[in-house]
N, C-alpha and C positions, 0 to 999 in steps of 0.2 A: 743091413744086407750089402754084399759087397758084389757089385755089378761088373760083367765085364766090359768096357766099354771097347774092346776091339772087336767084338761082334759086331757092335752098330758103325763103326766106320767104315770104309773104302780100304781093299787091301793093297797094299803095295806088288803084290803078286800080280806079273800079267799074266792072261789066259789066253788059249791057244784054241784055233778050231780051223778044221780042214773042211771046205767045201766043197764035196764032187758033182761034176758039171760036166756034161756030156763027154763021159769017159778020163775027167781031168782032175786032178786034183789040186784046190791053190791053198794055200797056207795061209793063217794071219795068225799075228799074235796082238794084243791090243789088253789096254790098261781098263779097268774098272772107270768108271767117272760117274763122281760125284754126284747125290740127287739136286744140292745145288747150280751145278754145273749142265747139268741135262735142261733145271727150268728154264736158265739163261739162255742155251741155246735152242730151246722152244718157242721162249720170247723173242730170241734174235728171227727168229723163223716166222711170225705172225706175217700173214696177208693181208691187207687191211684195204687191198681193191674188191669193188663190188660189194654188195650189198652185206655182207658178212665177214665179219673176222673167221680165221681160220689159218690153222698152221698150213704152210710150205713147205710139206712131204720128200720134199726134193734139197731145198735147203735145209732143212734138220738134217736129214740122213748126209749130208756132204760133211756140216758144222760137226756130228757128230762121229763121222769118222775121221776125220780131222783131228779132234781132240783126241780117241782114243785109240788110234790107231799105233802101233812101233813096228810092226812088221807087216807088208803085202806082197802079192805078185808084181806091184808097179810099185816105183817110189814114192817115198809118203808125199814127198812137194808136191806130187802129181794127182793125190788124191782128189782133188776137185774137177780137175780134168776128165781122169779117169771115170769117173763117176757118174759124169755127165751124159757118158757114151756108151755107158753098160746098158744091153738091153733088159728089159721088163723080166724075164724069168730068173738072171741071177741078182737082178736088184731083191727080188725077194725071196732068194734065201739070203742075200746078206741081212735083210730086215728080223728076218725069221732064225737066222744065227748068230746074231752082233748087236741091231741096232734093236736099242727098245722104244715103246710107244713111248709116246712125248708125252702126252701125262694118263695114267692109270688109272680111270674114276669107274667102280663096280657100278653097274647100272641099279644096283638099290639104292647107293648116292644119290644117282640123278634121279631116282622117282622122287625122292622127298625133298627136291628141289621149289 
């Protein structure tokens, strides 16, 4: 059987999505990354204060657009800046149009944990 394996990779194709935000619209375009590359910076992302481990919601989503980001309304060197200082409502739609969970476990996983 002869498999495609360009299905299962990372396209070289960036993608593009407009986000409108009280009356505005900002533009991005941004590259596919890796499911390697996402655990790395999940891992880069661990909190490891207080009593539980636990990703850093704030640094994932910086790490991760960071990596995948080639087009924004602000310059990319600025991404982390910028980032920093978006309020709460368009932080998640960027979550909710960009960035993906940091890792995807269906919850009948974790029952049979």
């Amino acid at each position: 059987v002869v498999q495609d394996l360009a299905s299962i990779l990372v396209s070289d194709q960036t993608k593009e999505c407009d986000i409108e935000f009280k009356g505005q619209i900002f533009h991005f375009r941004f590259k596919e990354v890796p499911w390697t590359k996402i655990t790395k910076i999940a891992s880069n992302s661990i909190d490891y204060t207080g009593k539980k481990v636990k990703i850093d919601r704030s640094e994932y989503d910086i790490l991760y657009l960071e990596e995948s980001l080639v087009e924004a309304p602000w310059p990319i060197a600025q991404t982390r800046m910028v980032v920093r200082r978006i309020n709460s409502e368009f932080g998640s739609l960027l979550r909710e149009k960009i960035i993906p969970e940091p890792f995807q476990i269906e919850d009948d996983e974790l029952k049979n944990e």
